[in-house]
N, C-alpha and C positions, 0 to 999 in steps of 0.2 A: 648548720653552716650555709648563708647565702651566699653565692658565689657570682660572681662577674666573669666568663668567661672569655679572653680573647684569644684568637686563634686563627694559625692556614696551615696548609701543605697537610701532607701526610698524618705529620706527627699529629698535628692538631686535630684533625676527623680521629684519630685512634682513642686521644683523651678526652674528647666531647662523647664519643662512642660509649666510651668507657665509664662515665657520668653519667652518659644515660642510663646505663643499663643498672648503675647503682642508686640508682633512683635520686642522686642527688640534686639539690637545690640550688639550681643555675636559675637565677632571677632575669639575664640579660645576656648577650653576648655579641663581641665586637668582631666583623669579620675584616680583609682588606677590600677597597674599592673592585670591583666586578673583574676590570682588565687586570688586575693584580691576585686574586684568587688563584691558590691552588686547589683541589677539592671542594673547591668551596659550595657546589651540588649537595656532597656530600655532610657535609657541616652542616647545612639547612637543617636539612634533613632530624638534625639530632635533635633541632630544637620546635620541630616544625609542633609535635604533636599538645606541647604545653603552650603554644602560642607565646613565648621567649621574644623581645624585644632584640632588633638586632640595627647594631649601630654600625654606620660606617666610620673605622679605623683612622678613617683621613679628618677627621670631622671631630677627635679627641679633646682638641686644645679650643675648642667653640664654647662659649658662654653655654650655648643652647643645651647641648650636649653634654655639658658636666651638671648641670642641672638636674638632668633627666636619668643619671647616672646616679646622681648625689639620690634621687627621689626613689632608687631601688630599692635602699637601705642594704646594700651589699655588705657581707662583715669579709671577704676576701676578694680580691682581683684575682687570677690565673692567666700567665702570658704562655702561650705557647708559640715557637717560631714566628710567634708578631714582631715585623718588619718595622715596628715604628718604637722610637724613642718616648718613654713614658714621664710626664715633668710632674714639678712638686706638687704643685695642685691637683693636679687628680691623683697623686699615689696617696694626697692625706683624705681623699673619702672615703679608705678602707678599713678600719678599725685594727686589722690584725695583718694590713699589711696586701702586697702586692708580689705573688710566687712567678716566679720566672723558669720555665725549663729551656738551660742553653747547652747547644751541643759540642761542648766541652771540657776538659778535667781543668774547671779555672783553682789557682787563679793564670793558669794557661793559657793564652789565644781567646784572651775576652774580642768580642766585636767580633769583625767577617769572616765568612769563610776559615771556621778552625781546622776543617778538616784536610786544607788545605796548605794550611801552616803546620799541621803538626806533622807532614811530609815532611814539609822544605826545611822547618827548624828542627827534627826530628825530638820533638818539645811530649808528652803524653797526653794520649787522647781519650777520649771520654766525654761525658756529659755532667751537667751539675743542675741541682733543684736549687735555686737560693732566693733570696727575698732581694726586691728593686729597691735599691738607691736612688740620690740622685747621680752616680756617676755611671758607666757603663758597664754591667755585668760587675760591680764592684762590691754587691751586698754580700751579706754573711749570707755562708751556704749551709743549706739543709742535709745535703747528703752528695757525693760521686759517684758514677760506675764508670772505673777506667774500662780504656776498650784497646786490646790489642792492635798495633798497627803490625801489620806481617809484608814483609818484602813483596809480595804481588800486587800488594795493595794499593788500589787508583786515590784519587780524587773521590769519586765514583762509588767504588765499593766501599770504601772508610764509610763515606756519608750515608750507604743504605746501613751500615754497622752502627754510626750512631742516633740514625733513627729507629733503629728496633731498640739500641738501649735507654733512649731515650723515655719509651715507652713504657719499658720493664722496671726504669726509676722511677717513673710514677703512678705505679703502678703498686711497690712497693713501697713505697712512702704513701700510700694513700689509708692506711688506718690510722696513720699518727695524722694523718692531716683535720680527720675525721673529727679526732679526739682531740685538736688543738695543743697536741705536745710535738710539736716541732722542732729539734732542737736547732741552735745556731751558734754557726764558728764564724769567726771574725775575720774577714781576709786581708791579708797585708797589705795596703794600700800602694806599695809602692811595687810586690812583688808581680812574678808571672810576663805578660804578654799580653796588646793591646793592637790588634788591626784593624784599618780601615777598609771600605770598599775599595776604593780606588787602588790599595795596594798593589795589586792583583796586576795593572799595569806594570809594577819594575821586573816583576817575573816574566812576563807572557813573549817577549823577543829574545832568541838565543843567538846571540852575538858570532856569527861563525869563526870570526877571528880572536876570541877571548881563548882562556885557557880554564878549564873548570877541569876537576877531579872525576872520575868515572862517577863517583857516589853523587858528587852536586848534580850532576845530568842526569842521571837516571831517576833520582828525588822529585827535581823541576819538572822534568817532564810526563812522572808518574802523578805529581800535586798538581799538574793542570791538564789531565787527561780525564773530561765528564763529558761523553757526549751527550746532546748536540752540541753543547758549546765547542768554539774555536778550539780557545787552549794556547798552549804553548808555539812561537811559530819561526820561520825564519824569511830571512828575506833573498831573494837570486834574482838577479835583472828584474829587479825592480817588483818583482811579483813575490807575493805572502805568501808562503807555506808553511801549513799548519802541520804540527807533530801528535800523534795518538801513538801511545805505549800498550804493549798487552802484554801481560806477564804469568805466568803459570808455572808451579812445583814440577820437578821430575816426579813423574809419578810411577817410573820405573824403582828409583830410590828408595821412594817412598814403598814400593813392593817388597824392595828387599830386606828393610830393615824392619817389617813385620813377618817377614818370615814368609809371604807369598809367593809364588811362581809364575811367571808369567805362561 
C-alpha cells in the first residue's frame, strides 16, 4: 500500500508517528505552509529518515504539483486535520481513493469546529474515518467512535477527547486498511449538520438584553471557552468583555456515592 500522506496538528504527527513505526509505505507527504503548521517539526521528522518528498499543501491545485504527485504512483491519499479542501482532480490520482479522519460523529457537524457545535446543538460527538468526495466530509464512512460529551465539558476539553479518539480510530482501522477491506456506508446526503468557519461569529457576542434559558448560556459559553482564543464576549461602555467558563463535578458526591469518606 503506497500511501500519500497529508497532515498537521497533533493528530497528524501521532498518525505519521504511527506509520512510521509500521514501517509503512508513505511515498510523499503534504504538510501546511510553515506560518500554518502545527507540529510540523515534528512531522518532519517522521519522514526525514526515508528522504519522503514533502509538498506544500498550499501548492495542491498547481499543474506542477499534481504532476509530481501523479509521478508517485500513490494507490492511497490519507488526510489528516488538513485545513485544505481537496478537488476532483487530484482525489482521481488515487486508485483506491482518498481517507479522511474528521473530528466528528458525521453525518453530524461536517465542516468547522464540531467540537464546538456539538455543545451548542447538543448534536453527538465523535469522530469518523470516511473516504473524500467531492462535497465536504460527505463521503461514505469507514467507521465512528462516538465520544461522550459530559457537562464540564469545554470547547477545550471535548477537542483534546476528540483528538485522542481520533487516534485510537485509526489506529484501529489500521489492519483492514492494510488489507484493503475497508468497508463503506453511504451517507445521507441530505442528512446531519454542515458548519462554516465564519459561523463561530453568530455565537461569540452575548446580547446582555436578549433572553436565553440557563442551558443556552451555559452551552454558548462552555462551546467557546479554548483558551488562548477570545471566545465568547460581551459588550459595557463600549469595551469587549470576554467570558471563560470553568466547570468541575462535586467530588464530595462523587465520594459519597462510592462509598468514601471524606
Amino acid at each position: 500500500m503506497r500511501i500519500l500522506f497529508m497532515g498537521n496538528n497533533w493528530v497528524g504527527w501521532q498518525v505519521a508517528s504511527w506509520l512510521h513505526q509500521q514501517r509503512a509505505e508513505v511515498v510523499g507527504a503534504v504538510l501546511h505552509p510553515a506560518d500554518r503548521q502545527k507540529f510540523g517539526a515534528e512531522l518532519l521528522r517522521c519522514f526525514a529518515d526515508k528522504h519522503v518528498p514533502v509538498f506544500d499543501a498550499s501548492t495542491l491545485r498547481t499543474p506542477a504539483t499534481l504532476d509530481a504527485i501523479r509521478a508517485l504512483d500513490a494507490d492511497l491519499g490519507l488526510s489528516v486535520f488538513l485545513g485544505y479542501i481537496l478537488k476532483p482532480d487530484f482525489l482521481r490520482i488515487f486508485p483506491q481513493g482518498v481517507l479522511n479522519l474528521h473530528p466528528s460523529y458525521l453525518p453530524y457537524n461536517k465542516g468547522a469546529h464540531p467540537n464546538v457545535w456539538s455543545i451548542v446543538d447538543e448534536t453527538p460527538a465523535g469522530v469518523t474515518l470516511h473516504f473524500i468526495d467531492e462535497g465536504v466530509d460527505t463521503g461514505d464512512v469507514v467507521a465512528r467512535l462516538q465520544v461522550p460529551v459530559e457537562p464540564v465539558d469545554t470547547a477545550a476539553t471535548l477537542y483534546r477527547k476528540l483528538e485522542t479518539a481520533s487516534v485510537d480510530l485509526f489506529i484501529e482501522q489500521w489492519p483492514r486498511l492494510c488489507a484493503g477491506n475497508l468497508p463503506r456506508v453511504q451517507q445521507d446526503v441530505g442528512s446531519g449538520t454542515h458548519h462554516r468557519q465564519n459561523d463561530l461569529r453568530m455565537l461569540d457576542q452575548v446580547d446582555l438584553d436578549k433572553t436565553y434559558t440557563a442551558r443556552e448560556l451555559l452551552n454558548l459559553l462552555r462551546a467557546r471557552t479554548f483558551p488562548p482564543y477570545g471566545g465568547a464576549y460581551f459588550e459595557d461602555q463600549g469595551r469587549r468583555v470576554y467570558v471563560r467558563i470553568q466547570l468541575s463535578y462535586d467530588e464530595r458526591f462523587a465520594n459519597h456515592e462510592t462509598g468514601i469518606q471524606d
